[in-house]
N, C-alpha and C positions, 0 to 999 in steps of 0.2 A: 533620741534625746538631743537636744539643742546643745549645740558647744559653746560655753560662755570664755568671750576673748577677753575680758576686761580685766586688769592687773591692776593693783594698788597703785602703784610708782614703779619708778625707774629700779627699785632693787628687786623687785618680786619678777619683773621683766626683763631684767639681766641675767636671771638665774640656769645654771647648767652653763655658764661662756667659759671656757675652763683654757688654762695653759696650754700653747701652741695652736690652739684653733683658728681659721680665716675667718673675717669678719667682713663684711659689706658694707660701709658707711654711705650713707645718703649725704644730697648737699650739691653745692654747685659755689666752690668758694666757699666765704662762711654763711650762704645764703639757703635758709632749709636744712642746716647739719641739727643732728639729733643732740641740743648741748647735754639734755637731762641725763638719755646712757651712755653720753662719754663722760659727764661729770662720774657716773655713779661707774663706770669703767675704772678709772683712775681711784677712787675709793676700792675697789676690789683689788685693784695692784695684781688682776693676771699678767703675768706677761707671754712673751717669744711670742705675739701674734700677729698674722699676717694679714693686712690692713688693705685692701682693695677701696680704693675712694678717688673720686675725682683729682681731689688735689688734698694736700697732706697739714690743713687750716693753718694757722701763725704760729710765732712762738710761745702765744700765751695764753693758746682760744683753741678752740677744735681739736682735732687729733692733734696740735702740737701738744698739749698737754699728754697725753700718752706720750709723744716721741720725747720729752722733758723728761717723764719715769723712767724711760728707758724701758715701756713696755714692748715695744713693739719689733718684732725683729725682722719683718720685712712690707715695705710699703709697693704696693702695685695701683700706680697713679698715672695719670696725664699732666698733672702742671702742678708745681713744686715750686716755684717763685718768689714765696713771699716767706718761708719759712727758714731763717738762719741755722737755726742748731738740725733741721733737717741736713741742709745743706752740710752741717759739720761731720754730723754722723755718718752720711754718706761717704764724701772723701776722706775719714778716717778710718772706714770699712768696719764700724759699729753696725751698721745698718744695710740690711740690702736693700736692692730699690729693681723697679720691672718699671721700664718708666714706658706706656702705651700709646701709641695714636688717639686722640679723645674720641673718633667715631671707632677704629676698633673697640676701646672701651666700654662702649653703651654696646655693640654689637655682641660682645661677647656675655655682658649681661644678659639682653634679651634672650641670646640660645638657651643662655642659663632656665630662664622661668618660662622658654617653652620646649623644653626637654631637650632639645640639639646639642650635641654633643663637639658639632664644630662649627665652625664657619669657612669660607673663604672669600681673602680680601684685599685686592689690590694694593691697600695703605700699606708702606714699608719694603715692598720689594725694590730688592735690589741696594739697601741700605743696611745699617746696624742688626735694625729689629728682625730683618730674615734672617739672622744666623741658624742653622741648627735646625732652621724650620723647613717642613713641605712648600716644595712649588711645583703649583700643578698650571699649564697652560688647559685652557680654555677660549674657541674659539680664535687661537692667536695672540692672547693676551695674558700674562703671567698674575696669580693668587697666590698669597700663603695661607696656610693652614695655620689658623689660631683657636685653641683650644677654649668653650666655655668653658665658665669660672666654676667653682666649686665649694663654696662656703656652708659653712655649718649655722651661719646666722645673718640675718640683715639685719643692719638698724636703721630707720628713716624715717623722720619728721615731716607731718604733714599740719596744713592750718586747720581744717576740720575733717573730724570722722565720727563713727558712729559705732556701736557698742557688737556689731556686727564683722565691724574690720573695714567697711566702704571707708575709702578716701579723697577727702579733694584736697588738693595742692595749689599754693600762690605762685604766679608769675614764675620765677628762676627756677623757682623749689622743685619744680618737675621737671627738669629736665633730667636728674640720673632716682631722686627718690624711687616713681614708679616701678624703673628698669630695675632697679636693684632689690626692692620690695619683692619682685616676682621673681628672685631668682636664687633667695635664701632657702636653705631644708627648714630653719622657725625666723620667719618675719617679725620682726619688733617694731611696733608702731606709737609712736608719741604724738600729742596733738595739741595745740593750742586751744579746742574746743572738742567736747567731748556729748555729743547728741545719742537721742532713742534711734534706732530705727524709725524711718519716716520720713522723718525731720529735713534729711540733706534730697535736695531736688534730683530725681535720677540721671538729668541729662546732664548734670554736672559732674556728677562722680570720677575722676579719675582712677581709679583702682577698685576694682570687687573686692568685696572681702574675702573671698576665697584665699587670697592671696596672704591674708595677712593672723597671723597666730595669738598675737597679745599684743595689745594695745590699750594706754593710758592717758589719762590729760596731764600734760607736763607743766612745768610754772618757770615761772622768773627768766624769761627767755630776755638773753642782751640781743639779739639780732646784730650783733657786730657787722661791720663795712670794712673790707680789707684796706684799699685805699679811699678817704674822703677827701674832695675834690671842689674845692668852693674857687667861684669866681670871686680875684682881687676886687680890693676895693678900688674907685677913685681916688 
């Protein structure tokens, strides 16, 4: 029997995210983030959950909106920059924070959704981030052991997919969507366009469906620019 991935919306597709759980956020900046299941996130009001995502969105767009509820009780990111009340919550010790090398990052995703349990990687030795951790030389050259990630759900936006779960992805949008897509125990996928099987050309496809659990066409996307940057006038 065929398994059908197709979900109403963002609430039928949220469903089972429950308090304390890690969560995989897709995105790259605000570019590709899932706004529909973080909107419908913050409408459920879980919280204590632990936030694995590139970077931790603005104060008043992307996961900042969770970090504003005060759902979230610890963020595991690469670049935190543009977000003030993150920032607060951190140095107030409201929040914890795992702050990553960005190709550690994506590397420990990928082990994630291809079963590997670890990695070893150059990035960090001898700094902050090896505390605590293994180092193993190899060939002369020092590694630490960084443990894949382990989430109970991904969420990640893509521009077209198909009723099967295939995805394609625009410019930015892929650079951690994919990763993190293969690396959830139930993938959640939103889309700008929402096609039959057929329809998406195979050599385009970024992501099998295999990968991917439920999946919806999402609406009223702002596609926010973190910073916009216009040349002065004369």
């Amino acid at each position: 029997m065929p398994i059908y991935k197709v979900v109403k919306d963002a609430t039928e597709a949220c469903r089972g995210i429950q308090e304390g759980m890690t969560l995989m956020v897709g995105g790259f900046g605000l570019c590709g983030i899932p706004e529909n299941s973080i909107s419908e996130l913050v409408k459920m009001g879980v919280k204590n959950l632990t936030c694995i995502s590139n970077n931790a969105g603005v104060d008043d767009f992307g996961l900042g909106l969770l970090l504003q509820n005060k759902q979230v009780k610890k963020m595991i990111s690469s670049y935190v920059g543009e977000n003030a009340e993150f920032e607060r919550q951190m140095l107030s010790g409201e929040l914890e924070v795992d702050l990553i090398p960005q190709g550690t990052l994506a590397t420990r995703c990928l082990a994630a959704g291809y079963g590997m349990p670890a990695i070893f990687t150059p990035a960090g030795v001898g700094t902050e981030v090896a505390i605590g951790k293994e180092v193993r030389d190899f060939n002369g050259k020092h590694y630490l052991l960084e443990m894949a990630f382990d989430a109970e759900f991904a969420i990640v936006k893509a521009w077209k997919g198909d009723t099967k779960g295939n995805l394609i992805f625009r410019a930015t949008s892929r650079n951690f969507n994919p990763l993190m897509a293969m690396a959830g125990k139930v993938t959640i996928a939103e889309v700008e366009e929402l096609v039959e099987p057929g329809e998406l050309d195979p050599d385009m496809i970024h992501l099998p469906g295999i990968y991917v659990h439920r999946i919806f066409q999402g609406n009223n996307y702002e596609k926010r620019i973190e910073q916009r940057t216009v040349r002065p006038r004369n």
